[in-house]
Backbone as JSON, one array per atom type, in Angstrom:
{
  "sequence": "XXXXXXXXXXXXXXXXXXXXXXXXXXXXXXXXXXXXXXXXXXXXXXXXXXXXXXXXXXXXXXXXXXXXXXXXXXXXXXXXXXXXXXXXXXXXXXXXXXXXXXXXXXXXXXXXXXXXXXXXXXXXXXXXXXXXXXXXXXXXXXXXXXXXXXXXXXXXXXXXXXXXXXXXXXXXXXXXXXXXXXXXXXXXXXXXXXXXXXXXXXXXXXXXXXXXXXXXXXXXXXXXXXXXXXXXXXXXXXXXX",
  "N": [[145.65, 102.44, 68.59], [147.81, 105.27, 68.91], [151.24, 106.26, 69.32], [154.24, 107.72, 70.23], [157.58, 107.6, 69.72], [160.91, 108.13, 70.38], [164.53, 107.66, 69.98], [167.85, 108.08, 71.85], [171.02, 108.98, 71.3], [172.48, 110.85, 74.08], [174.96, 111.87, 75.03], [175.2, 112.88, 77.29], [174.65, 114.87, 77.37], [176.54, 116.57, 76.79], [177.64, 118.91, 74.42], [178.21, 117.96, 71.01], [179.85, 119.23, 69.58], [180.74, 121.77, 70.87], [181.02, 121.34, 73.23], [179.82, 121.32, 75.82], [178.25, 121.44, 79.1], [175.05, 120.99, 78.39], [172.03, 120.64, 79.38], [169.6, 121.6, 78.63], [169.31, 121.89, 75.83], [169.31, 119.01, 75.58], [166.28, 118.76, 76.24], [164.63, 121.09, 74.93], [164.77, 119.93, 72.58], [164.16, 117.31, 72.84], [161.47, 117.87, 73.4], [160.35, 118.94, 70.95], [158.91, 117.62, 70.2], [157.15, 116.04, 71.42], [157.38, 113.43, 72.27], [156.01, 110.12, 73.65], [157.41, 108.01, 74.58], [160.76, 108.19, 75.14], [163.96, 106.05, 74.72], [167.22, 106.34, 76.02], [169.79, 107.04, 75.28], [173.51, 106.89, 76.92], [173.55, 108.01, 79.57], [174.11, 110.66, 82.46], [174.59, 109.69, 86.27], [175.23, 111.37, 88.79], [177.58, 112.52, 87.88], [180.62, 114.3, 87.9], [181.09, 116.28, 85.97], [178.55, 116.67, 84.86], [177.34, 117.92, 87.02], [176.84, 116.62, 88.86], [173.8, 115.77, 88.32], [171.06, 113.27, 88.37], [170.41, 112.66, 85.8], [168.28, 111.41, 84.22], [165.94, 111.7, 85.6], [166.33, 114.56, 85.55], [165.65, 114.67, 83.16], [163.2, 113.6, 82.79], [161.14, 115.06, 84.39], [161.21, 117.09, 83.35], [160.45, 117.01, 80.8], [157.7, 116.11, 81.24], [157.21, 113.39, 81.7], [156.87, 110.68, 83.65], [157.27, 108.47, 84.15], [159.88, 106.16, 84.64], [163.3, 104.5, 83.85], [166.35, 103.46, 85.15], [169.66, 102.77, 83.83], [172.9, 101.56, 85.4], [175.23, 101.47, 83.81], [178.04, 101.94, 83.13], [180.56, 102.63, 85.16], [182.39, 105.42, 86.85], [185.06, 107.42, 87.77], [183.43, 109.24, 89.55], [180.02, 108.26, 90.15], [177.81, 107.16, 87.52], [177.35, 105.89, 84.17], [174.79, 105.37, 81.83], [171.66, 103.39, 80.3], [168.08, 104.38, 79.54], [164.69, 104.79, 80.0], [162.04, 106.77, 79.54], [158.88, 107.59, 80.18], [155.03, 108.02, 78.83], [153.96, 106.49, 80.02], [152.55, 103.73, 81.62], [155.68, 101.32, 83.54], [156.51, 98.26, 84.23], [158.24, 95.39, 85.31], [160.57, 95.44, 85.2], [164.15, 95.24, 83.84], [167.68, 94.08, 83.48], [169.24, 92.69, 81.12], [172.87, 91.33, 80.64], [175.33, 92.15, 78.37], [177.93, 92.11, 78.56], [181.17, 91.76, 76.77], [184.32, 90.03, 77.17], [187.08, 91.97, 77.69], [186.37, 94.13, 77.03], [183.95, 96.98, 76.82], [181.52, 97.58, 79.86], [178.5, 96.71, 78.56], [175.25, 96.91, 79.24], [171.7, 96.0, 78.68], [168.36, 97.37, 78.36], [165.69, 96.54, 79.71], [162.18, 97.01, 79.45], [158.5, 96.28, 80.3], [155.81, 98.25, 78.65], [152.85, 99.82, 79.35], [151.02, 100.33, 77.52], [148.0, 100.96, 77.32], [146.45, 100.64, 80.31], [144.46, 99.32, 81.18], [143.8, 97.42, 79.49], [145.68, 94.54, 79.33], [146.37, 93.47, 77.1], [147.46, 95.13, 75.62], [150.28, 95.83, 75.97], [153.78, 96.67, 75.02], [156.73, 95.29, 74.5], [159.61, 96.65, 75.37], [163.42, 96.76, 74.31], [166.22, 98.51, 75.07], [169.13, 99.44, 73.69], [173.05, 100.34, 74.03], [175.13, 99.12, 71.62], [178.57, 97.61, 71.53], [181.39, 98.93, 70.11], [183.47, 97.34, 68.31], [182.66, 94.72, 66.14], [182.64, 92.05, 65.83], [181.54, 92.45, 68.87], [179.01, 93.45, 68.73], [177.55, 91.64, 67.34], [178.15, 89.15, 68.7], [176.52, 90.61, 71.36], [174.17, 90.66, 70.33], [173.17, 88.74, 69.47], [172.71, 87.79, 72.12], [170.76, 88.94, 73.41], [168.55, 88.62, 71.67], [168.22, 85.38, 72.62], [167.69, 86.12, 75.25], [165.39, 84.76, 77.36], [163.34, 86.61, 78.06], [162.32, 87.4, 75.74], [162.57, 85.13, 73.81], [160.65, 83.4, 74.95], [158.41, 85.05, 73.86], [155.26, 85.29, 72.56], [154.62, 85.73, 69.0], [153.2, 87.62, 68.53], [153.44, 89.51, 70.09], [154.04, 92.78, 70.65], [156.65, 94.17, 70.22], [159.59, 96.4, 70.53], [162.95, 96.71, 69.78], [165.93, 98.88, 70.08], [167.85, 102.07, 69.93], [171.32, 103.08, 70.32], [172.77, 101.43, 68.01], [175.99, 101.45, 67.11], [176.03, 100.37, 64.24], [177.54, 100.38, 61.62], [178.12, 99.91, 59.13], [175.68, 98.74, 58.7], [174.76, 96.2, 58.59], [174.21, 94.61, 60.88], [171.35, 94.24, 61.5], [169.61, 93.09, 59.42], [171.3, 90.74, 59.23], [170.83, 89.33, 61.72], [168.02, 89.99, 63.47], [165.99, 90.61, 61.14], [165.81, 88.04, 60.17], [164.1, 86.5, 61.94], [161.81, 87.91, 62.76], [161.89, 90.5, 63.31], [161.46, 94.09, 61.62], [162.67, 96.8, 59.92], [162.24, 99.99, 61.37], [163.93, 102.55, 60.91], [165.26, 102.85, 58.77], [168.26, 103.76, 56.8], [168.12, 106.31, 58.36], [170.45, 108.69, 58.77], [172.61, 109.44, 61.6], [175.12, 110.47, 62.7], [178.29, 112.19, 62.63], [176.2, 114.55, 64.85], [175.96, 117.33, 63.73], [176.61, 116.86, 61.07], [175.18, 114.82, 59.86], [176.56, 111.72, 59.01], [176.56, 109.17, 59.2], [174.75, 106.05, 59.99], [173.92, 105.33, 62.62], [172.21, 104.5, 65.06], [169.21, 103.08, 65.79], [166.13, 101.28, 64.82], [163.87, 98.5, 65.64], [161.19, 96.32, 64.99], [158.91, 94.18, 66.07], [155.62, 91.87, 65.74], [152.45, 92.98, 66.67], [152.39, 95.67, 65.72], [152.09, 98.37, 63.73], [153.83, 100.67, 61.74], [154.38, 103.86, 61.66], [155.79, 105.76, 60.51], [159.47, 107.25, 59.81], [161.91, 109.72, 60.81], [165.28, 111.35, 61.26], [165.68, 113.99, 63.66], [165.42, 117.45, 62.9], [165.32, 119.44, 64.09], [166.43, 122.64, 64.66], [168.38, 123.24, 67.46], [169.06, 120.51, 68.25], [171.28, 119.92, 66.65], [173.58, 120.33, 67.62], [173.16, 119.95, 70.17], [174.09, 117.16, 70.93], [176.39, 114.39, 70.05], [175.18, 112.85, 68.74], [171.97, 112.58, 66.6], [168.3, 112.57, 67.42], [166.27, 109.63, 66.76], [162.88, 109.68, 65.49], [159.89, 108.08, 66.13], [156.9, 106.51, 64.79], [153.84, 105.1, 65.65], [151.8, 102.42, 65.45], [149.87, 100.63, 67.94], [148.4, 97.24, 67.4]],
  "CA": [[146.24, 103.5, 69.41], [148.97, 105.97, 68.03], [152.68, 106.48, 69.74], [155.43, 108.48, 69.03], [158.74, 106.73, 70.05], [162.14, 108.83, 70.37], [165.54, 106.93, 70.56], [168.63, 109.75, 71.38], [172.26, 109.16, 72.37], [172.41, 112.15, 74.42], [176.37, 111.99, 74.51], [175.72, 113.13, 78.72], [173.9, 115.92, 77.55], [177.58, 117.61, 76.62], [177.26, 119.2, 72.67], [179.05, 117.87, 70.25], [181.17, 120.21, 68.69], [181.0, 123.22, 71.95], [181.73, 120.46, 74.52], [179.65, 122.1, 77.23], [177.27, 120.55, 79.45], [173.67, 122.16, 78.13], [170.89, 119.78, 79.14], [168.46, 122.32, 78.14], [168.97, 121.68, 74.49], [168.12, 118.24, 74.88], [165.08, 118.91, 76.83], [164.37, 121.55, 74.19], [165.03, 118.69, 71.42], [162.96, 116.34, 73.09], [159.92, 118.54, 74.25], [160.14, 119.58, 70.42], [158.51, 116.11, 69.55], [156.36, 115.78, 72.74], [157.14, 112.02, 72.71], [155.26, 109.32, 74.58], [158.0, 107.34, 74.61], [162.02, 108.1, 74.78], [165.09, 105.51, 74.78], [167.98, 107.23, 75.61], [171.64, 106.26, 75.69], [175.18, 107.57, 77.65], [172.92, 109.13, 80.64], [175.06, 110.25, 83.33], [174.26, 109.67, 87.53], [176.05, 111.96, 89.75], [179.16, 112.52, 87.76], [180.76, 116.08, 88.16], [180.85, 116.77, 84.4], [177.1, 116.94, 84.72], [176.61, 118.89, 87.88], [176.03, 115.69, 89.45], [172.58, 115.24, 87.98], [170.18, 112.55, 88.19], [169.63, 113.02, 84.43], [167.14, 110.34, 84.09], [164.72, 112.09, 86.48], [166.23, 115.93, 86.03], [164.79, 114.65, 81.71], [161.6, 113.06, 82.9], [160.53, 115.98, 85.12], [161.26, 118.56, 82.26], [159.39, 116.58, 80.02], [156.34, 115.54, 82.17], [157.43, 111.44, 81.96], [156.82, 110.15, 84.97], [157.22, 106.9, 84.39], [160.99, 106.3, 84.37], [163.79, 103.19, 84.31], [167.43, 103.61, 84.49], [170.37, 101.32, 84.42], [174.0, 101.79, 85.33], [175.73, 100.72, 82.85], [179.4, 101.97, 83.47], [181.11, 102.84, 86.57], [183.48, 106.49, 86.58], [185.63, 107.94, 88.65], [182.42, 109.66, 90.49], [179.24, 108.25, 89.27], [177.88, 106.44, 86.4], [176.29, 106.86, 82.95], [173.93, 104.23, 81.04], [170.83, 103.39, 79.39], [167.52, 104.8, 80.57], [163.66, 104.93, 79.41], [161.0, 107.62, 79.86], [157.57, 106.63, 79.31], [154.0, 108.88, 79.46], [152.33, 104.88, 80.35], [153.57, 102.77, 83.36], [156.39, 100.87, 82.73], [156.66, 97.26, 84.47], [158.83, 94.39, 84.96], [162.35, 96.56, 84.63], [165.25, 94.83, 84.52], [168.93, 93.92, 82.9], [170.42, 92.25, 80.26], [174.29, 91.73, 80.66], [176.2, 92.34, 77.51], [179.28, 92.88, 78.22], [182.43, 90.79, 76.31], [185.79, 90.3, 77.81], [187.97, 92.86, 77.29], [185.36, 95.3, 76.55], [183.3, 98.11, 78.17], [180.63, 96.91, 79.92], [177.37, 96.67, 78.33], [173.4, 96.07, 79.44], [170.57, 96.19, 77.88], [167.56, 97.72, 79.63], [164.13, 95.76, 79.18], [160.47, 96.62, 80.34], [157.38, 96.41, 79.71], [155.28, 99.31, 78.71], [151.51, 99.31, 79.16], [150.39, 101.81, 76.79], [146.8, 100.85, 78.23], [146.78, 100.0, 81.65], [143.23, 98.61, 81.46], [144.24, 95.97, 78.77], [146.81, 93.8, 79.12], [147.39, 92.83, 75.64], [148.27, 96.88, 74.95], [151.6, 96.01, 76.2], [154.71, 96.87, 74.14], [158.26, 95.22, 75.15], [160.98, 97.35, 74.82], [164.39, 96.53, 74.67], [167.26, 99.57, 74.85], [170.54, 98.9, 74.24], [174.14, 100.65, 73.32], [176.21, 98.3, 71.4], [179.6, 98.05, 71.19], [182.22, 99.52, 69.07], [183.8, 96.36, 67.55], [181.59, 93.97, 64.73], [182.23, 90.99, 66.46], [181.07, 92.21, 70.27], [177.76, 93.81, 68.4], [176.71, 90.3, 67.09], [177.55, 88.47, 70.29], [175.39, 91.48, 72.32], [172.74, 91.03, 69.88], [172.55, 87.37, 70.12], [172.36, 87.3, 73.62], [169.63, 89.53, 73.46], [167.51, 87.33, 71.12], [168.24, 84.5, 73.28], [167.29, 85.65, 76.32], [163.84, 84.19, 78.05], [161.85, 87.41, 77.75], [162.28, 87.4, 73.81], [162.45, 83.49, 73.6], [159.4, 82.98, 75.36], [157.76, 85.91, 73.88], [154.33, 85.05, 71.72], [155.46, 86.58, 67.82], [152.25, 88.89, 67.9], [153.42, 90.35, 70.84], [154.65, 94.48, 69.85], [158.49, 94.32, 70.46], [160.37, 97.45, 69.68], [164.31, 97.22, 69.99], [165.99, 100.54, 69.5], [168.84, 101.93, 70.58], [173.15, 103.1, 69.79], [173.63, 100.22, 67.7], [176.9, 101.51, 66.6], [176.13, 99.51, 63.06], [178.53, 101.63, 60.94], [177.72, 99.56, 57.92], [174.18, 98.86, 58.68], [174.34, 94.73, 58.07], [173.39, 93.55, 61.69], [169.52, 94.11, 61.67], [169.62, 92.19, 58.09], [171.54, 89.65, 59.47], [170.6, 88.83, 63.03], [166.87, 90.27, 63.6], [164.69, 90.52, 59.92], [165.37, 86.54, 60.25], [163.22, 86.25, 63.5], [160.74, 88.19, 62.33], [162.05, 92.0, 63.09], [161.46, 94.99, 60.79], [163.66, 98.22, 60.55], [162.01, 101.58, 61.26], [164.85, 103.62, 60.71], [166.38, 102.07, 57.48], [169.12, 104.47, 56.81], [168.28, 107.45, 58.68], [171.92, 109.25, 59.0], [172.61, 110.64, 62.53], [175.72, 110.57, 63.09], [177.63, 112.68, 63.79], [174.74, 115.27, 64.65], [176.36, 118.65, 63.47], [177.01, 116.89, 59.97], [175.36, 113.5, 59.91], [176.85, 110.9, 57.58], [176.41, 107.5, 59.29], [173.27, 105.34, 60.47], [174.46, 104.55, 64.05], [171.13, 104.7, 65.72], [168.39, 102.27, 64.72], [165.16, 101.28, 65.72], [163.51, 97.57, 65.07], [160.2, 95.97, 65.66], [157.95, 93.39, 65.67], [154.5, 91.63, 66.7], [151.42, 94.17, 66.6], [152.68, 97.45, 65.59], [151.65, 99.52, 62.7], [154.92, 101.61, 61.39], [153.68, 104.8, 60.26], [156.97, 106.62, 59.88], [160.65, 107.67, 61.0], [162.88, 110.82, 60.61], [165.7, 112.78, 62.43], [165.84, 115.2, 64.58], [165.58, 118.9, 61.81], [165.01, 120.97, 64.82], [168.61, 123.17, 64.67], [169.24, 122.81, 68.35], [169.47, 119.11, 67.46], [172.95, 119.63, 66.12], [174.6, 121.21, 69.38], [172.6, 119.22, 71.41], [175.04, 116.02, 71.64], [176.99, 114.2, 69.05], [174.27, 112.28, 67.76], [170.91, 113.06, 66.47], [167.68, 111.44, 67.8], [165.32, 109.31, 65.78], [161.48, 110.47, 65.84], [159.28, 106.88, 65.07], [155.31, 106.94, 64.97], [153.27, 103.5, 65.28], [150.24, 102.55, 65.99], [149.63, 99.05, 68.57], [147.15, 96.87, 66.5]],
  "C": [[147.62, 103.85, 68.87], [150.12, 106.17, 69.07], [153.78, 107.04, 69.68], [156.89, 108.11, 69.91], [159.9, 107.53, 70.03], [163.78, 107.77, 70.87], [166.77, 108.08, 70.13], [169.78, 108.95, 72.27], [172.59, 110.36, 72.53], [173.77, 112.64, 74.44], [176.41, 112.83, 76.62], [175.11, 114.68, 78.87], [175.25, 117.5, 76.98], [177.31, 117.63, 74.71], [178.79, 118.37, 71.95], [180.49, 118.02, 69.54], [181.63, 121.08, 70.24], [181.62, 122.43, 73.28], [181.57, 120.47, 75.84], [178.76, 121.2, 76.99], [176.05, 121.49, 79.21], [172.72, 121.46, 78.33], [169.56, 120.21, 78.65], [168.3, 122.05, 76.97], [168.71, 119.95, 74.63], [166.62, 118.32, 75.52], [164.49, 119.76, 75.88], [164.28, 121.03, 73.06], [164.12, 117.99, 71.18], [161.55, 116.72, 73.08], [159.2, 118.83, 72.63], [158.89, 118.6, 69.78], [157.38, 115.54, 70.42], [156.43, 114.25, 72.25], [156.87, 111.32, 73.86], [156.26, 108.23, 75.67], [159.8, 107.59, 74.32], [162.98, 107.01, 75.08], [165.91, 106.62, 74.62], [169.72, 106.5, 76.02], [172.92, 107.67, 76.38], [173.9, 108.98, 78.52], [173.5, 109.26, 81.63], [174.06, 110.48, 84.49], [175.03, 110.33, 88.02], [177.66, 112.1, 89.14], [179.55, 114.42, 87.68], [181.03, 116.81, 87.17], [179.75, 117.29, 84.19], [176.81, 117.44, 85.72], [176.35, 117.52, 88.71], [174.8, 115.36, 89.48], [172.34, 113.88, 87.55], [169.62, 112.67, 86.92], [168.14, 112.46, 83.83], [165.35, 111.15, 84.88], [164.87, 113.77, 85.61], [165.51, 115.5, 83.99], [163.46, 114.62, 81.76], [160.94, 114.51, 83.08], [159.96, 117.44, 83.89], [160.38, 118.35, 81.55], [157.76, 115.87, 80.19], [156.55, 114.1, 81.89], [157.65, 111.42, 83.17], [157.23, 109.07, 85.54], [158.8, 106.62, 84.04], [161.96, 104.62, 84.4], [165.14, 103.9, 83.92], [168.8, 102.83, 84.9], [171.78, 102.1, 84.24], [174.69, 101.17, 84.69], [177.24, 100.54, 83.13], [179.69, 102.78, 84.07], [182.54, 103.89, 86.15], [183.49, 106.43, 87.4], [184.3, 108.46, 90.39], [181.14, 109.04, 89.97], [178.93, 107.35, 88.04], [177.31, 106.86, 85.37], [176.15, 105.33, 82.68], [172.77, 104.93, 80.1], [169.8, 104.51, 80.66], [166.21, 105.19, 79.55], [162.52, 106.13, 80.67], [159.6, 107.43, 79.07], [156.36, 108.33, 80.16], [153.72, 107.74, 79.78], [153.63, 104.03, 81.8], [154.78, 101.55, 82.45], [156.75, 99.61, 84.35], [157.89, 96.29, 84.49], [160.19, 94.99, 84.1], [163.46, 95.76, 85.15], [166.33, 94.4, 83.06], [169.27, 92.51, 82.26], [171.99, 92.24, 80.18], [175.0, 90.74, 78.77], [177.34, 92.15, 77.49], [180.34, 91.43, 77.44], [183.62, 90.95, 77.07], [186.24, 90.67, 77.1], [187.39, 94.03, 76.83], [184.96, 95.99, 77.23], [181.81, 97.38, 78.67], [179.34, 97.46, 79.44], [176.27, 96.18, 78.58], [172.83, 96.89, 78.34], [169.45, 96.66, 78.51], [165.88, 97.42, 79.25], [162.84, 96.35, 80.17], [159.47, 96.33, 79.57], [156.21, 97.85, 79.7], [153.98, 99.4, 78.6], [150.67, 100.57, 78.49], [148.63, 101.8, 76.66], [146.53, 100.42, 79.11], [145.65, 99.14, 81.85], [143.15, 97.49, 80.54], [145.07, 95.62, 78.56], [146.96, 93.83, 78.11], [147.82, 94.33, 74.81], [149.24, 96.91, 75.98], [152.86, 95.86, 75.22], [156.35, 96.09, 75.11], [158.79, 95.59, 74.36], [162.44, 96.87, 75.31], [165.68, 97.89, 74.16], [168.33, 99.62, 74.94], [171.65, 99.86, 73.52], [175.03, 99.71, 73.0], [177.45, 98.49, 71.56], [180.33, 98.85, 70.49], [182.93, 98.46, 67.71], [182.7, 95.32, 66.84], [181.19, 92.77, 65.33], [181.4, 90.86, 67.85], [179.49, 92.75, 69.85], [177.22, 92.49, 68.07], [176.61, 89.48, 67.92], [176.47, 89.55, 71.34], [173.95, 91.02, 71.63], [171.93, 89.62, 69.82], [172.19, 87.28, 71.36], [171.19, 88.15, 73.97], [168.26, 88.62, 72.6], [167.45, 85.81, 71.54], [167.84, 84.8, 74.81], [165.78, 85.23, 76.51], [162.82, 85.53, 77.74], [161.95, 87.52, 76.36], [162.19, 85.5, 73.59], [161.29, 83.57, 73.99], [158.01, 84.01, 74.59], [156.46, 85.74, 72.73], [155.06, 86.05, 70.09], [154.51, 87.53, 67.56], [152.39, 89.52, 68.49], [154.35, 91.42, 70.66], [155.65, 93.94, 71.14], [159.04, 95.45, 70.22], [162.08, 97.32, 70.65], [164.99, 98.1, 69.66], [167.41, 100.62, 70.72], [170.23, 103.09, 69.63], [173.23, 101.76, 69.62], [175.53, 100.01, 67.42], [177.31, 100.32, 65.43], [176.15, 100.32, 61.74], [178.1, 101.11, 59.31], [176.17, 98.57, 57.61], [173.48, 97.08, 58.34], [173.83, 94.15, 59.29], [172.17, 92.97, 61.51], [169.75, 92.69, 60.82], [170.01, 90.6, 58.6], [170.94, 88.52, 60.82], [169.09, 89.13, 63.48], [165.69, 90.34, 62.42], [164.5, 88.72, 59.89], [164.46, 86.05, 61.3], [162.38, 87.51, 63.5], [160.7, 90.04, 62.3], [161.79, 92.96, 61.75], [162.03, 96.44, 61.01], [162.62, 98.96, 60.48], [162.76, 102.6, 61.66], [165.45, 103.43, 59.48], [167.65, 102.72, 57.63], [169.92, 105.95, 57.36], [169.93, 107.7, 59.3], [171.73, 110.31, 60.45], [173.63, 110.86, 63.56], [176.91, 111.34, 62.33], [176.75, 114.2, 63.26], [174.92, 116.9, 64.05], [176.16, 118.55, 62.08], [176.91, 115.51, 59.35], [175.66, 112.95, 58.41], [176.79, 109.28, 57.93], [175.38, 107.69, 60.24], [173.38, 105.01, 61.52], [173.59, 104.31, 64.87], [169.9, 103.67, 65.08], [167.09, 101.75, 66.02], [164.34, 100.32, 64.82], [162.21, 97.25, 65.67], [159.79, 94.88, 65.0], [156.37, 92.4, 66.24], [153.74, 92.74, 65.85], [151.44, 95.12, 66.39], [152.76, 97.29, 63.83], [152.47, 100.45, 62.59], [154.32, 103.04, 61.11], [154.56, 106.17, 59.81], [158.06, 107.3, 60.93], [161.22, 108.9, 60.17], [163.99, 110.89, 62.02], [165.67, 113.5, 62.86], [166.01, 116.38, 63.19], [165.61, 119.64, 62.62], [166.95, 121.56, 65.09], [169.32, 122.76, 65.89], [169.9, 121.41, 68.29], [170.72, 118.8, 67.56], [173.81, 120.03, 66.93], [174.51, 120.11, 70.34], [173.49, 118.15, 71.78], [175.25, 115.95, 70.22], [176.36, 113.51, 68.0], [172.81, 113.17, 67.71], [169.81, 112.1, 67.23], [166.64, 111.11, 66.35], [163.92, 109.68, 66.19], [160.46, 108.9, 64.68], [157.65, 107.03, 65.32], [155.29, 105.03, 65.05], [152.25, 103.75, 66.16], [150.17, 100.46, 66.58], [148.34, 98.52, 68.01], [146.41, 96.37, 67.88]]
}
């Protein structure tokens, strides 16, 4: 069974360069790709930048995902913004990872399970969606504590994993270091999509492992794309063995 995976820091849905709130272009971004499956990062809840939208839902709805999860990550003035998954398949067993480092912004991680056949258990995918830090050292403690927790510790090694995400890994050594040793594989290698007007760095990345069948990644080419927020999204295919 085939998949098509999308991971997008939406940036709140405000463009890049123009600085306005346009959620239409990413809904126009996203829709362009009809993915099964989006991760999306910096989604805002009720903040008055965004009209006070429920982004998480006012994305799903646009895009017929039904199946939704979304986590508050960090706490504004009005409102919050975080992570947040849109699924066409049911999505299970939703819950948080805490990231954060002292002295830092706070960071989760946002885990489910995705049953991309509801009638057989073992066509379940765990996903893990996370925005890293900014600093080198709080990305390797986030990313440990993510490969240490219980649902990845305990987790059989045939069982399809996909971590994905705003790594913010500017020089592209985490994966290498911290996940291809425990059995991960990149499907994004180098894709450049940052930032999205004029990308020149890899900040976005998307890992797996277990049961999945790669069968190819790109960026975002569609023009709105580059308005749309400050990053680009990634566009991954696979197939669950």
């Amino acid at each position: 069974m085939q998949f098509r995976l999308i991971t997008y820091n939406i940036h709140k849905g405000i463009g890049g360069l123009d600085r306005r709130y346009r959620p239409e272009r990413i809904i126009e971004t996203l829709a362009h790709y009809e993915p099964d499956i989006v991760l999306l990062q910096e989604v805002d809840e009720g903040v008055p930048r965004t009209n006070h939208h429920r982004q998480v839902d006012l994305l799903g709805e646009a895009l017929g995902l039904r199946h939704r999860a979304f986590q508050q990550n960090v706490k504004v003035k009005h409102g919050h913004y975080g992570n947040a998954i849109l699924s066409r398949f049911p999505l299970s067993d939703v819950h948080d990872i805490d990231l954060s480092v002292r002295w830092k912004k706070r960071r989760r991680a946002l885990v489910a399970h995705c049953h991309l056949h509801p009638d057989e258990h073992s066509r379940t995918l765990l996903i893990y969606n996370m925005h890293l830090g900014l600093a080198g050292f709080e990305r390797s403690i986030q990313l440990r504590k993510i490969l240490g927790h219980e649902t990845l510790a305990r987790t059989h090694h045939r069982t399809a994993v996909i971590a994905a995400g705003d790594f913010n890994d500017v020089w592209g050594g985490l994966g290498k270091r911290l996940l291809e040793p425990v059995g991960f594989q990149s499907a994004a290698g180098k894709i450049k999509t940052f930032p999205a007007f004029r990308p020149l760095r890899a900040l976005d990345r998307i890992y797996f492992r277990g049961d999945l069948n790669w069968l190819g990644s790109h960026a975002s080419k569609v023009p709105v794309a580059r308005q749309a927020s400050d990053h680009l999204p990634i566009i991954a295919e696979f197939e669950i063995l």
